[in-house]
C-alpha positions as CSV (number, residue, x, y, z in Angstrom):
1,X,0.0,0.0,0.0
2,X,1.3,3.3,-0.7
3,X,1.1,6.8,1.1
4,X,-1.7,8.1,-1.0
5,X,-3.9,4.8,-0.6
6,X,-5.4,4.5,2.7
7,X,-5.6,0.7,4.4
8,X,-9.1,0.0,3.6
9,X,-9.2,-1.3,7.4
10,X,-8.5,1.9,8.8
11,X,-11.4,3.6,10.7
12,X,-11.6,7.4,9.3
13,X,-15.2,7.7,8.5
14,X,-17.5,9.2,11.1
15,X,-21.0,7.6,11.3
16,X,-22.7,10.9,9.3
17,X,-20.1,10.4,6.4
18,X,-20.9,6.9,6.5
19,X,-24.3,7.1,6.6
20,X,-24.2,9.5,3.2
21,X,-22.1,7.3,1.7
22,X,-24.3,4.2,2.0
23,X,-27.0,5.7,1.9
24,X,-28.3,4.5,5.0
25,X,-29.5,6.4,8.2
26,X,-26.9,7.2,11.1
27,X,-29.6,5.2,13.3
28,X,-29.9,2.1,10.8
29,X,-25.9,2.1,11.2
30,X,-26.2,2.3,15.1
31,X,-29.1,-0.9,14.9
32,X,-26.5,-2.7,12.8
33,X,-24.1,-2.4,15.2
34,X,-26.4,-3.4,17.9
35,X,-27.4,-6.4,15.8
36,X,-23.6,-7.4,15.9
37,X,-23.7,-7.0,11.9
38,X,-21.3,-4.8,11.6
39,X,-18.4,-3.4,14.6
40,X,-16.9,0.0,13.4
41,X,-13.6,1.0,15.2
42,X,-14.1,3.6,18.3
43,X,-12.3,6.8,18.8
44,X,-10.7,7.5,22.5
45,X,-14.2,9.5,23.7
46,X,-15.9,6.7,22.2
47,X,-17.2,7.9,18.7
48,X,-17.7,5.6,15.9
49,X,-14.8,5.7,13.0
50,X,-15.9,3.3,9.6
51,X,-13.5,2.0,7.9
52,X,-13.9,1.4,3.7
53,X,-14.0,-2.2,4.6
54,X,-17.3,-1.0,6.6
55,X,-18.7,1.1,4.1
56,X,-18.2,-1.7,1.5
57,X,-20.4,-4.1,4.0
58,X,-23.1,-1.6,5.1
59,X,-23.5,-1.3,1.2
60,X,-23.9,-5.2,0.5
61,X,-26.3,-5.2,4.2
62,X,-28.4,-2.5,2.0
63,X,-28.2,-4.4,-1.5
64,X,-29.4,-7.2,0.5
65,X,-32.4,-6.0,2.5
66,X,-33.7,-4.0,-0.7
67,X,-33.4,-7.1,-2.2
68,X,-36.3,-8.5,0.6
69,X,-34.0,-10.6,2.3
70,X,-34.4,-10.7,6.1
71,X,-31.6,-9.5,8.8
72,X,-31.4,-12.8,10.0
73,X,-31.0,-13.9,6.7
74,X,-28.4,-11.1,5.8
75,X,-26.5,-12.2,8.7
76,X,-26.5,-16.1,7.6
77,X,-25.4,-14.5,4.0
78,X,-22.1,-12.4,5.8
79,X,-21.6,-15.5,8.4
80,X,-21.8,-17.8,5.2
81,X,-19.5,-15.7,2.9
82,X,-16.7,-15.0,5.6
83,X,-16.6,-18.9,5.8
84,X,-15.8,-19.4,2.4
85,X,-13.3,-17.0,2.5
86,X,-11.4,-18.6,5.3
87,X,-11.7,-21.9,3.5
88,X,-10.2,-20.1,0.3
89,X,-7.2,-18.8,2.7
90,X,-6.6,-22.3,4.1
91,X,-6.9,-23.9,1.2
92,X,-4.5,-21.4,-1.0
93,X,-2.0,-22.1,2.4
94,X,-2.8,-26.2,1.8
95,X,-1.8,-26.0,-1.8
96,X,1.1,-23.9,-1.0
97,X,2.2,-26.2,0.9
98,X,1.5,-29.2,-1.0
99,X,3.6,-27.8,-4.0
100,X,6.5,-27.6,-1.7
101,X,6.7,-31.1,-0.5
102,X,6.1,-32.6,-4.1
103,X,9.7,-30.3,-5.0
104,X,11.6,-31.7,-1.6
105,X,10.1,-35.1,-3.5
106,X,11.2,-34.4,-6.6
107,X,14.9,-33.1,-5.0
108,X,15.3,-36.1,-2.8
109,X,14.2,-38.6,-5.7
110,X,16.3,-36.5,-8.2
111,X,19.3,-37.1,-5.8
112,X,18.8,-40.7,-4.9
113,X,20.8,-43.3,-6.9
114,X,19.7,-46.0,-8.4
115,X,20.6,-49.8,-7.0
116,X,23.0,-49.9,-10.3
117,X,24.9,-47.3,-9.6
118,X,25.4,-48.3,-5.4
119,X,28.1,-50.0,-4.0
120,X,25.7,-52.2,-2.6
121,X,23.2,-53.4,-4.4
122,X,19.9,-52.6,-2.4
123,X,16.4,-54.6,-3.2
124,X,14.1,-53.2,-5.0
125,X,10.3,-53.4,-3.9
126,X,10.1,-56.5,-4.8
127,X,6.0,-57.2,-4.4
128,X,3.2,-55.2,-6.6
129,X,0.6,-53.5,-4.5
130,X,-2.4,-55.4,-3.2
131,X,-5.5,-55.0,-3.1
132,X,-8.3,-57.0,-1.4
133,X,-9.4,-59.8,-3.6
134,X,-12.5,-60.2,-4.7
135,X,-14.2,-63.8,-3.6
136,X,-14.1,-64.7,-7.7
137,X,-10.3,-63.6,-8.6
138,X,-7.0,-65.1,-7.5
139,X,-4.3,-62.9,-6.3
140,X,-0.8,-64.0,-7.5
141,X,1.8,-62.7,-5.6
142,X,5.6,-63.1,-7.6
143,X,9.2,-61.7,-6.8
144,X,11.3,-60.8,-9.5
145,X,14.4,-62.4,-9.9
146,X,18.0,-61.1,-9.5
């Protein structure tokens, strides 16, 4: 973020700016609060400050209820959406993570020699893997030979 662009989580608005720029009464913002939709930061002699991030959610609470959804409903909607974007976080973090074991894989495999090229000759897996059998089929186990 540079000087000229604020953190969008930075309280600066005051709840009559706010309120014009949603579009939304100072006491509708003050119910929201009360309804635990929304939590605006607090000044030091307790006046509310929004932040952009607030603004941009006391405009989707709006779109919402002029849509005829319910509070309760707009509050299952925010509850809803902040869950998918944690699960998108972790899951970014899981894949993250996932691409770099499978390049320690690739390093350690890249690096191991093959039983050729040892001093001493190690076994190689010498079974195929198993799987449970159905009742009709045979399962033929074999070892290769040296």
């Amino acid at each position: 973020m540079s000087a000229l662009t604020p953190d969008p989580k930075a309280a600066v608005y005051v709840i009559s700016v706010a309120a014009e720029l949603t579009g939304l009464h100072p006491q509708t913002l003050r119910t929201y609060e009360r309804m635990g939709l929304i939590t605006p930061g607090r000044t030091g002699g307790g006046g509310r400050r929004y932040s952009h991030r607030d603004i941009e959610l006391l405009r989707q609470i709006a779109r919402l209820t002029s849509a005829g959804i319910g509070i309760e409903g707009v509050r299952r909607i925010l509850e809803l959406e902040n869950r998918v974007e944690a699960l998108a976080a972790r899951n970014e973090e899981l894949v993250a993570e996932l691409d770099e074991v499978r390049a320690a894989l690739r390093k350690a495999t890249a690096r191991r020699r093959t039983p050729a090229e040892s001093p001493i000759a190690r076994p190689t897996n010498t079974l195929p893997v198993l799987r449970r059998p159905d009742p009709d089929m045979s399962v033929v186990v074999w070892r290769r030979s040296r």
